[in-house]
C-alpha positions as CSV (number, residue, x, y, z in Angstrom):
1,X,47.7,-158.2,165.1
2,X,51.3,-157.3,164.5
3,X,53.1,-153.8,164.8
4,X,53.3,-152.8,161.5
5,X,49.1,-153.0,161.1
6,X,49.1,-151.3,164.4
7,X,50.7,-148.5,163.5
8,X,49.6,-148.2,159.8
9,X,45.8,-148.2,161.4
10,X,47.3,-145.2,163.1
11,X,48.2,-143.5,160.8
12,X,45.2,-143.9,158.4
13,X,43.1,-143.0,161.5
14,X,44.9,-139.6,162.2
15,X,45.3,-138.7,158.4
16,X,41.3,-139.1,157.9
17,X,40.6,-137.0,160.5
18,X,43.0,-134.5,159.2
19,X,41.2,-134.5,155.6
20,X,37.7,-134.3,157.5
21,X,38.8,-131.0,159.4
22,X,38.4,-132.6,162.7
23,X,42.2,-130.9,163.1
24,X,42.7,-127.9,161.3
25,X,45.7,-126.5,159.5
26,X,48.3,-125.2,162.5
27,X,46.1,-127.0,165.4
28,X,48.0,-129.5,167.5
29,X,47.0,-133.0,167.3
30,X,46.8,-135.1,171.1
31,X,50.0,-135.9,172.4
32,X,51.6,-139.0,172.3
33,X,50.6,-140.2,175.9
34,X,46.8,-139.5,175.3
35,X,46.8,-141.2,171.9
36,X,48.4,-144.2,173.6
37,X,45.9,-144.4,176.1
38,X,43.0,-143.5,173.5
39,X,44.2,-146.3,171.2
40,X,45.8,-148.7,173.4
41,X,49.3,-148.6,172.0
42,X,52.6,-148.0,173.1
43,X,54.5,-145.0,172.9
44,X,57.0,-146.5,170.0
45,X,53.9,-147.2,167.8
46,X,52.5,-144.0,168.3
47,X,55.7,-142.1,167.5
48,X,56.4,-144.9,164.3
49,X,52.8,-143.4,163.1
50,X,53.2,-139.4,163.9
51,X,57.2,-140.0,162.0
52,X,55.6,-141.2,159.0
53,X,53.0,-138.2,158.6
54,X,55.6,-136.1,159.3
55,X,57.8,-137.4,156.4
56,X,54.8,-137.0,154.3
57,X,54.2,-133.8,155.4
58,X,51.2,-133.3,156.5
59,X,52.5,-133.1,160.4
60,X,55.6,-131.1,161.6
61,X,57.0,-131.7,164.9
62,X,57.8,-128.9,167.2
63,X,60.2,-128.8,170.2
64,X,58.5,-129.0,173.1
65,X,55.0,-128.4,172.1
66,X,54.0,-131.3,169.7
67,X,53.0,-132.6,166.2
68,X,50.5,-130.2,164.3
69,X,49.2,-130.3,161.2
70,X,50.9,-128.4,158.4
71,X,49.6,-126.2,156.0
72,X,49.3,-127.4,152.4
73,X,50.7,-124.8,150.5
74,X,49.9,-125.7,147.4
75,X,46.5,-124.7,147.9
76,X,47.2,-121.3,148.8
77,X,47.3,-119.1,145.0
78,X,50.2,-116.2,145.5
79,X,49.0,-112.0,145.2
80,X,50.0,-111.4,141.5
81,X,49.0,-107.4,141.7
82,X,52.1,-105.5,141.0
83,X,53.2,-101.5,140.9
84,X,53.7,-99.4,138.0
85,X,56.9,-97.5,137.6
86,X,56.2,-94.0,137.9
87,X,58.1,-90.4,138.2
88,X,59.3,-88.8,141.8
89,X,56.4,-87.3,143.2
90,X,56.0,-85.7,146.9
91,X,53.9,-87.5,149.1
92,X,50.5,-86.8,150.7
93,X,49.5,-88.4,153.5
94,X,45.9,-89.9,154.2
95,X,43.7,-88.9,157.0
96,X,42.7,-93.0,157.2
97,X,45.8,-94.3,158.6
98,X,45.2,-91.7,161.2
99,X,42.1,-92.9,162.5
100,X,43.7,-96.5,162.1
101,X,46.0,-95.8,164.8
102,X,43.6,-93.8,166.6
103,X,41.7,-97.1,166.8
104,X,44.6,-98.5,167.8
105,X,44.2,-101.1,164.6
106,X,47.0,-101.2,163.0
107,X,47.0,-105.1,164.0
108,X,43.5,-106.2,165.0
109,X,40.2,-106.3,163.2
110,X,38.9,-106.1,166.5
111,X,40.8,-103.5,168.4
112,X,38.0,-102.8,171.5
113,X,38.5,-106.8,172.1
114,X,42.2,-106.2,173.2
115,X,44.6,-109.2,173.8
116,X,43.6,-111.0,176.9
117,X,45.8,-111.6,179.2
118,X,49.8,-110.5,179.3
119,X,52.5,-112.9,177.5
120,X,54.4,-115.1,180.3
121,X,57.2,-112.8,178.3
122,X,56.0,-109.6,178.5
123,X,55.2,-110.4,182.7
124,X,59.2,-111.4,182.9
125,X,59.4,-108.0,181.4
126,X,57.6,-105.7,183.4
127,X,59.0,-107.4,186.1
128,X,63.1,-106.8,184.6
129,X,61.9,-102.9,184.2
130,X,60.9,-102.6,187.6
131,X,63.6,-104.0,189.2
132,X,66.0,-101.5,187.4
133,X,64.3,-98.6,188.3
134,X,64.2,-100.2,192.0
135,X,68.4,-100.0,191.6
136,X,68.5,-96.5,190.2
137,X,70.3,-94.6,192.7
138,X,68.7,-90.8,193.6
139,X,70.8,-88.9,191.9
140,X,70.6,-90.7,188.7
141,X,67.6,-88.8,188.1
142,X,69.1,-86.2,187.5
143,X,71.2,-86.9,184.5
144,X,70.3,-87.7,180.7
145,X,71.6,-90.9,179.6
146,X,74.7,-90.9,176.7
147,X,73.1,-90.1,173.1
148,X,74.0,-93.6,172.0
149,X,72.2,-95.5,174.8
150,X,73.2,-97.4,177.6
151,X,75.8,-99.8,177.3
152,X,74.6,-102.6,179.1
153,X,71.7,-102.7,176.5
154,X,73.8,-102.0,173.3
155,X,76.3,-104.9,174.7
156,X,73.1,-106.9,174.7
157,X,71.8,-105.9,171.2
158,X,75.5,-106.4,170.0
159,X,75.4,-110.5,171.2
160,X,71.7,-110.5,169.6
161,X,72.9,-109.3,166.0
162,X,76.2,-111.5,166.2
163,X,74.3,-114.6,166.4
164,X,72.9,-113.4,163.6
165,X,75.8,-113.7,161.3
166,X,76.9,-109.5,162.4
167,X,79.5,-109.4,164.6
168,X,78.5,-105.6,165.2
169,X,80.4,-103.8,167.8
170,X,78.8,-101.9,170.5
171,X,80.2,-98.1,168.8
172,X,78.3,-98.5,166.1
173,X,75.1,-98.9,167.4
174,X,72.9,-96.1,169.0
175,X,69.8,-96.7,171.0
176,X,66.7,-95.0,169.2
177,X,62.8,-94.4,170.7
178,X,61.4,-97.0,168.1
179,X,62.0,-98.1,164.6
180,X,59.9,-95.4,163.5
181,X,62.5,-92.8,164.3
182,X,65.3,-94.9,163.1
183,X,64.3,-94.3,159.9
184,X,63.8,-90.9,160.3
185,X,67.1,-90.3,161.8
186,X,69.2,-92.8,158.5
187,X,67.0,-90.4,156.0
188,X,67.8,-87.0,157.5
189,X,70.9,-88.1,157.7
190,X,71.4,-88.9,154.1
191,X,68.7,-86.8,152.4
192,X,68.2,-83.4,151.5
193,X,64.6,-81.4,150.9
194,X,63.8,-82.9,147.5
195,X,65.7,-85.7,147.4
196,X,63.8,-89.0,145.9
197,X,64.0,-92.0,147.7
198,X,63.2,-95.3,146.8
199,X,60.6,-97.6,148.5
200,X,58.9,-100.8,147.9
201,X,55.6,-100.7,146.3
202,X,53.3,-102.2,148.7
203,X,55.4,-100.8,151.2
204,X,55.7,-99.5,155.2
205,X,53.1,-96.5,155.1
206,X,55.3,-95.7,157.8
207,X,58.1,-94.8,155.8
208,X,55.9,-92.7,153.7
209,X,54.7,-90.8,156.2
210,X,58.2,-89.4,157.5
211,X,58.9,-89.0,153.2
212,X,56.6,-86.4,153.1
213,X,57.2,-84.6,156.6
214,X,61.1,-84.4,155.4
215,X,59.9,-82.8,152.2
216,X,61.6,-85.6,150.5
217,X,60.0,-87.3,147.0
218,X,59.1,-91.0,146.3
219,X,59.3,-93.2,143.8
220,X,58.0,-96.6,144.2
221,X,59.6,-99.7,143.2
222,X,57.5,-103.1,142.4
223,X,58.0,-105.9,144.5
224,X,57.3,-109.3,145.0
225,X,54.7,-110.4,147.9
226,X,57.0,-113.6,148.6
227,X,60.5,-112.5,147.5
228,X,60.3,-108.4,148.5
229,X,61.8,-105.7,146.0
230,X,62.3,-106.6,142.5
231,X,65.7,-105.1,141.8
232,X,66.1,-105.4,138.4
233,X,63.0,-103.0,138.6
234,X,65.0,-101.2,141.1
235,X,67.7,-100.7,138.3
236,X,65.7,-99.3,135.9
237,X,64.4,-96.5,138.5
238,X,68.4,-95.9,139.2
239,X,68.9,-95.5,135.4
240,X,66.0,-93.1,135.1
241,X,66.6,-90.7,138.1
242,X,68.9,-89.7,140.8
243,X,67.8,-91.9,143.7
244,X,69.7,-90.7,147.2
245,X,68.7,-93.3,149.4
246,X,66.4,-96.6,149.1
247,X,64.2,-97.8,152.1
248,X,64.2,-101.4,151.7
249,X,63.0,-104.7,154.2
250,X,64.7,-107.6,152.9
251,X,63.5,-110.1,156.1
252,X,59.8,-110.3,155.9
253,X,58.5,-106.7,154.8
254,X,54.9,-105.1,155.3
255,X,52.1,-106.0,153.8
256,X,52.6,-109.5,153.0
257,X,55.7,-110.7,154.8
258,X,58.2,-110.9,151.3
259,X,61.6,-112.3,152.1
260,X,64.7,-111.0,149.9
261,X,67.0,-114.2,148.6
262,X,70.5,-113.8,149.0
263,X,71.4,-113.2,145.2
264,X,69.1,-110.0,145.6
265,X,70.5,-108.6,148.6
266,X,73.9,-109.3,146.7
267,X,73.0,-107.2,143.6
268,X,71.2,-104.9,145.6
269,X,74.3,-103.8,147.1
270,X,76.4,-103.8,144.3
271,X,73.3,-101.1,142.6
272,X,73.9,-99.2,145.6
273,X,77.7,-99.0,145.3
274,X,77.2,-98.2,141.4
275,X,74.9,-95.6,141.9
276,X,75.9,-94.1,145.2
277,X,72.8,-94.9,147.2
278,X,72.2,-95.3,150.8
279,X,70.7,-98.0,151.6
280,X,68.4,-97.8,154.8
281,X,67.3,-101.6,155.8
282,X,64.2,-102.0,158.0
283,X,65.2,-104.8,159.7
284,X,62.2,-104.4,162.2
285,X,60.3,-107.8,162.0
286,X,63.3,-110.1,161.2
287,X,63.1,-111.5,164.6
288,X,58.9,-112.9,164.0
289,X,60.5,-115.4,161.8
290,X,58.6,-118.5,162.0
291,X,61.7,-120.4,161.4
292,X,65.3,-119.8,161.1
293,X,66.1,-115.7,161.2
294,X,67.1,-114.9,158.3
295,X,70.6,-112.7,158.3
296,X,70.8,-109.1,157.8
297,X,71.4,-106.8,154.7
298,X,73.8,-105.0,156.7
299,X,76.1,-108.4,157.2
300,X,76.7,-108.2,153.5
301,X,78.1,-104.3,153.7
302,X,81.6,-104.2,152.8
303,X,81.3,-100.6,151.4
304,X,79.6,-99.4,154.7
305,X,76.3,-97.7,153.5
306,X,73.2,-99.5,154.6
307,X,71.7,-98.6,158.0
308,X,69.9,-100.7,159.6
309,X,67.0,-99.6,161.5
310,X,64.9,-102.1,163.9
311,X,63.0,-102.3,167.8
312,X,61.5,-104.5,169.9
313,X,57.9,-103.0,169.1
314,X,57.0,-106.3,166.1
315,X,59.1,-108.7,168.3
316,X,58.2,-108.0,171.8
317,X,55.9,-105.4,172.6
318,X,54.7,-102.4,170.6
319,X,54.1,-100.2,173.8
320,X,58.1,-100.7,174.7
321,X,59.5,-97.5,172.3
322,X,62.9,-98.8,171.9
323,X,65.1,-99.4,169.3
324,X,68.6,-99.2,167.8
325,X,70.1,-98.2,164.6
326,X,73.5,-98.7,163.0
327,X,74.6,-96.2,161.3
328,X,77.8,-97.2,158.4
329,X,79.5,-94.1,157.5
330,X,76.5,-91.2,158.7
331,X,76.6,-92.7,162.1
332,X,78.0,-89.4,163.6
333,X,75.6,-87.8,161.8
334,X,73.0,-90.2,162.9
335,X,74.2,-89.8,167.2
336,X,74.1,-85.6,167.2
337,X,70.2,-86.2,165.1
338,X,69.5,-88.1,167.9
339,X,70.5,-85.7,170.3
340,X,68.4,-83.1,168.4
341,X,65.7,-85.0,168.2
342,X,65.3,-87.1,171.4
343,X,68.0,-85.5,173.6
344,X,68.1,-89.1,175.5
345,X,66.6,-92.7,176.4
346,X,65.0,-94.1,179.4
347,X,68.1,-95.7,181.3
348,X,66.1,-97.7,183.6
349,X,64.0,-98.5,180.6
350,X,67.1,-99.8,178.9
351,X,68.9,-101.5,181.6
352,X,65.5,-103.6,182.6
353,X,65.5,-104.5,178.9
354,X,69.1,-105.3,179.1
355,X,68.6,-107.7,181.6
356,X,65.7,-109.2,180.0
357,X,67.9,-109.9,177.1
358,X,71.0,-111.2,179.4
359,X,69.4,-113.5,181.2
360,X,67.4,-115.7,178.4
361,X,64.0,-114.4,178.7
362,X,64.0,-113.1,175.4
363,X,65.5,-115.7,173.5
364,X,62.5,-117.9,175.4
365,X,59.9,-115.5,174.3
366,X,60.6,-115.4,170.4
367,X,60.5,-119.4,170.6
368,X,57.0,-119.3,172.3
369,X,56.1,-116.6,170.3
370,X,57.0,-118.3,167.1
371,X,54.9,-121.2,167.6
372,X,52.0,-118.8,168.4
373,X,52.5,-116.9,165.1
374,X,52.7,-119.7,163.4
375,X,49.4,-121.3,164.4
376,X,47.7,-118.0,164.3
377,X,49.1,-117.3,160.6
378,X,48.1,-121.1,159.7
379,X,44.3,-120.6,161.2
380,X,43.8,-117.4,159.2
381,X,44.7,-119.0,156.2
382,X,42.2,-121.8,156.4
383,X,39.5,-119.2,157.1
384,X,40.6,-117.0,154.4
385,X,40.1,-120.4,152.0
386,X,36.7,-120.0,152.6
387,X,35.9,-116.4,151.3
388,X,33.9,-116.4,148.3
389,X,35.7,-115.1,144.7
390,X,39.1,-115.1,143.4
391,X,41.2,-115.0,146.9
392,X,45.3,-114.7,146.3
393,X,46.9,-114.6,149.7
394,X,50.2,-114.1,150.9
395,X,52.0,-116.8,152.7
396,X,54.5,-115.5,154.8
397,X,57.5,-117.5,156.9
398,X,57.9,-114.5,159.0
399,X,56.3,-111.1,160.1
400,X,52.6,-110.2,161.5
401,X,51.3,-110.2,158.5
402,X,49.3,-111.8,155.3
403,X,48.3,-109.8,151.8
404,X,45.1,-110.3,150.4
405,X,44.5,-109.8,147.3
406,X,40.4,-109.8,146.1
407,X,38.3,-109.5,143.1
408,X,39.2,-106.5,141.0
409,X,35.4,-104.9,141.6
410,X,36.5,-104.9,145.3
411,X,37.7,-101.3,146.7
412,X,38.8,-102.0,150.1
413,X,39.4,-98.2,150.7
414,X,35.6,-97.4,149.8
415,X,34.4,-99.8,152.0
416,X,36.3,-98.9,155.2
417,X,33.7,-96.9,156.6
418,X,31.1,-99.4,155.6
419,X,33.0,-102.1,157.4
420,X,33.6,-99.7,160.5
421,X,30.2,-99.0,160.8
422,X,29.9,-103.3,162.1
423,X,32.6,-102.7,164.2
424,X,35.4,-104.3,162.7
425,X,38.8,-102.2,161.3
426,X,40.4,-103.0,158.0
427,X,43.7,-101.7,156.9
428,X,43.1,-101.4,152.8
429,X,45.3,-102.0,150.3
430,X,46.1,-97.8,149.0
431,X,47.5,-97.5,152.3
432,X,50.5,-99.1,151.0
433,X,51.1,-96.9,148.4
434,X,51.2,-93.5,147.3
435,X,49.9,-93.6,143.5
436,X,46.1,-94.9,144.4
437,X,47.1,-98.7,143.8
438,X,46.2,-102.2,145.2
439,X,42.4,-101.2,146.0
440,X,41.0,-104.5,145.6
441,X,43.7,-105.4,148.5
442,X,44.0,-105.2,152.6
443,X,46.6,-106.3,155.1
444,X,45.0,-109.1,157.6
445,X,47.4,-109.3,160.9
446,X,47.7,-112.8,162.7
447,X,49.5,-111.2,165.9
448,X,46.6,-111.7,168.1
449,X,44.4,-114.8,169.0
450,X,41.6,-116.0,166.7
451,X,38.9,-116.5,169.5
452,X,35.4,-116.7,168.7
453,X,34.5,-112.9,167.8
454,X,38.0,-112.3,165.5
455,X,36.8,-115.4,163.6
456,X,33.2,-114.3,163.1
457,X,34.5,-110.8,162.2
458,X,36.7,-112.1,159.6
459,X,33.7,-114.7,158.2
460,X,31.4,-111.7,157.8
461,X,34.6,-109.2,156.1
462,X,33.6,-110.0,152.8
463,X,30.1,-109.6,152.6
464,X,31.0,-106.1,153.9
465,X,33.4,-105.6,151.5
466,X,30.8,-105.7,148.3
């Protein structure tokens, strides 16, 4: 039997059981030293065999972890629902998302079930925080930290962004509680009561939320579920009404995980410069990226108006309320709101965080993290394939995140006390709006395992949802 049959049987072995499921999209196949051992080959034959499925593309290769079976793509159809243009209006908020967070569910069909046990990551973590409050000296405690944030973190965040493709300096950044109140500080600081501001359409309910405690009016701009806000849309709005400020996330946005191409963000900007408009760029889950991280909006500024606004809360841990904005020309502005509104940080909190960030641990987390979200993402899309009716579903390269669009008979906002009623928590599709559309759709997050209840929660969602 020569090599070449040796390895070709290989590969017709592996690629059958691929086609009848007995490995999954996103599951790992064996590694190289048990299939030598199963098969009685040597390691060159084995790899010979794994190469060619990966040039094929049904395997990808992963540093340190293995070969694992790739999602086709071409068998996942794209959410086609889009916004209407529509006049300013003031927003309203909704009395669901409430109980969402309540639930805490903003992530998890299954909240109750919690995570299991603690990231390797988020251990390294704890442990950082705890030895900077060990250093703290007594009298420390007794005085606020600056209103930008501590140094030792912003030097940190500085290196992070720069590798990035933003060589930011360390002045123009200010340490924020979350990416939440970012955003609130970048639109006080550039709106007025009554101001319209622009968002994407699904968008961060989020943003809509701090819209209507500033008193401030929305209109909502359609966008793309794979390539984010459609700016020629954007364009029209400009043309039709005196925007102040736009609230965009080019890298991966909320619902569905859309990522802005470079020509957008290019005449993005140069709309912004024509009309005046602030730009305020949630750069919050750029960092999930399943593959290379995409470079910031705010690298592009050579006119100095878009803030960014991000945290650690998508990336690392949504309990740690940190995060950072940059503030182009309102970042004055932006440091005395911050005074106002928070008065000061957590140094210890930062400086644990700092050295978290300065000695490699969370560079090592987003790479185990990433392979996690990517397997996760990849086994909720081969359970979403087998939901009855017209399914469109996101497919995102980044984020927490997948869009699903349903049947247009389906009202995903009706049903959510139905559904809570069997114990599971959906996040529908009106959410992500403020005009009452996208109710045949719901936001399904991969961040947490898919153990045995998650998947029997999600098998059973759309017999609930009729």
């Amino acid at each position: 039997m020569t090599s070449e049959y040796l390895y070709q049987r290989l590969e017709s072995w592996l690629r059958k059981g691929i086609e009848e499921q007995r490995w999954h999209p996103g599951e790992r196949l064996p590694s190289i030293r048990d299939l030598c051992r199963q098969h009685q080959l040597s390691k060159a034959t084995v790899q010979h065999a794994l190469q060619r499925l990966e040039v094929q593309g049904i395997l990808e290769a992963r540093p340190k972890a293995g070969y694992f079976v790739v999602l086709q793509t071409e068998a996942v159809k794209e959410p086609v629902s889009r916004s209407r243009i529509e006049a300013p209006r003031p927003v309203t908020g909704s009395d669901l998302l409430l109980d969402i967070m309540r639930r805490s569910a903003a992530f998890d069909l299954l909240p109750d079930l919690h995570a299991g046990d603690l990231p390797a990551g988020i251990v390294t973590l704890n442990r950082a925080i705890a030895r900077a409050l060990r250093r703290q000296r007594g009298e420390l405690s007794q005085y606020y930290d600056e209103p930008e944030g501590d140094l030792s973190l912003r030097q940190q965040l500085a290196w992070h962004l720069s590798r990035r493709g933003w060589p930011v300096d360390i002045d123009e950044l200010c340490v924020t509680s979350g990416c939440q109140h970012a955003l609130f500080l970048a639109l006080m600081a550039t709106c007025e009561s009554g101001d319209v501001v622009a968002v994407e359409s699904p968008g961060f309910y989020g943003v809509l939320q701090l819209l209507e405690q500033l008193n401030l009016q929305v209109v909502e701009v359609p966008t793309s579920i794979s390539t984010g806000m459609d700016v020629e849309a954007l364009e029209e709005v400009l043309k039709r009404w005196k925007v102040k400020a736009c609230v965009v996330s080019p890298a991966f946005s909320t619902p569905g995980g859309a990522l802005m191409p470079d020509s957008a963000k290019q005449r993005l900007l140069a709309l912004a410069e024509r009309y005046d408009l602030a730009l305020i760029e949630d750069d919050i889950y750029a960092d999930t990226a399943l593959g290379q991280v995409p470079d910031p909006l705010k690298k592009l500024d050579t006119d100095n108006r878009v803030i960014l606004c991000s945290s650690f809360s998508k990336s690392l841990s949504r309990d740690l309320r940190l995060g950072w904005i940059s503030g182009a020309r309102w970042h004055a502005r932006i440091i005395h709101l911050k005074l106002v509104t928070q008065l000061a940080s957590s140094r210890y909190l930062q400086q644990g965080v700092a050295e978290f960030m300065r000695d490699g641990s969370f560079a090592t987390h987003l790479r185990r993290q990433r392979t996690e979200l990517r397997e996760r993402r990849d086994q909720l899309m081969v359970n979403l394939r087998d939901w009855p009716g017209d399914v469109r579903v996101s497919l995102p390269q980044g984020g927490l995140c997948v869009w699903v669009e349903l049947d247009d008979q389906v009202d995903t906002l009706s049903a959510y006390s139905q559904v809570l009623q069997q114990g599971v928590v959906i996040t529908p599709g009106p959410l992500f709006s403020v005009s009452g559309q996208f109710k045949n759709c719901l936001r399904i997050s991969f961040s947490h395992p898919w153990d045995e209840r998650r998947v029997t929660a999600l098998k059973r969602l759309p017999g609930l949802l009729v």
